[in-house]
C-alpha positions in Angstrom: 10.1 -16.5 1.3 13.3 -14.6 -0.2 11.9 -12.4 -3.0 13.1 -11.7 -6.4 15.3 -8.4 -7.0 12.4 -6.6 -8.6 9.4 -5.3 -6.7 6.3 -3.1 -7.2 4.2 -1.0 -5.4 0.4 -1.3 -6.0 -2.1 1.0 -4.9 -6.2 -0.4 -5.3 -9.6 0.1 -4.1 -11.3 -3.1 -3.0 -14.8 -2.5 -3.6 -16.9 -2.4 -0.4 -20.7 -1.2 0.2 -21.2 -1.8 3.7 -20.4 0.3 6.9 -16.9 1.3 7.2 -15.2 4.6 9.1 -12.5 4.5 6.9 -14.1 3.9 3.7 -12.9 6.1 0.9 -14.6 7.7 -2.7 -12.8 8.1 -5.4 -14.7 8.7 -8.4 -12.3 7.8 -11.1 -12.1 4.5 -10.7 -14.9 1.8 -11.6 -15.6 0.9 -8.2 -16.1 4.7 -6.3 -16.5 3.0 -3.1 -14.4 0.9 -0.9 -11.1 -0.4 1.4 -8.1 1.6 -0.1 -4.8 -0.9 0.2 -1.0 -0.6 -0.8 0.7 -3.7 -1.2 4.6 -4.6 -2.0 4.5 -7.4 -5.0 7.5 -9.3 -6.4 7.2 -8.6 -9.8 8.5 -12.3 -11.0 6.1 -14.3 -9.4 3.2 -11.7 -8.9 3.1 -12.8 -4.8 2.1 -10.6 -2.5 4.4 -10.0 -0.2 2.6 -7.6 2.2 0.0 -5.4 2.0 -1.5 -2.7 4.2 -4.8 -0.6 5.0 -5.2 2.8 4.4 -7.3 3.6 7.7 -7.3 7.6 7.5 -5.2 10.3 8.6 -5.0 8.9 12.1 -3.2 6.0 11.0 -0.4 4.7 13.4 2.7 4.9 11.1 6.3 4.8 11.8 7.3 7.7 9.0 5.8 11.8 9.3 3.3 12.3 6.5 4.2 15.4 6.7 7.9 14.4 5.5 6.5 12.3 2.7 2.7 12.7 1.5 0.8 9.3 2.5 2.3 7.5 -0.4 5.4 8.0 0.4 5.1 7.0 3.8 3.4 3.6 2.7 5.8 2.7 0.5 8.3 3.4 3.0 6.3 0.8 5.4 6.1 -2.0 2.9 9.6 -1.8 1.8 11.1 -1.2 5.4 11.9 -5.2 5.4 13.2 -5.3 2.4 16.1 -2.1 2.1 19.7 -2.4 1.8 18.8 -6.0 0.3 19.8 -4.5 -3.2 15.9 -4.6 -4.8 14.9 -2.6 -7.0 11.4 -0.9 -6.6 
């Protein structure tokens, strides 16, 4: 699937009570427990397009976190298919 020219970036907690070793807490959201993903979304038909686990610090990533914070370097992941395609993010 070719996506459209404008993508997003979206960052959520899916809620999760059982067992996990990377399950985060965040108290600010509604849900304080869960599966923490970040997935690239084409903006005109709302498809996700990929999406990936935040599994803790010892996550096997091709970017330094210490270049770009953890966001950074996700964002980077999802939209390493998809630069110097001319979308805009």
């Amino acid at each position: 699937m070719t996506p459209y020219q404008n993508l997003s970036i979206d960052e959520s907690l899916i809620l999760h009570k059982g067992r996990l070793l990377f399950k985060q807490y965040i108290p600010s959201k509604r849900s304080r427990f869960g599966i923490k993903t970040f997935s690239i979304v084409d903006e005109e038909t709302r498809f996700i397009l990929n999406s990936l686990i935040y599994a803790g610090k010892n996550h096997d990533l091709k970017y330094s976190q210490k270049d770009f914070e953890y966001v950074g370097v996700f964002t980077l992941e999802l939209m390493d298919r998809y630069q110097n395609l001319k979308h805009h993010l």
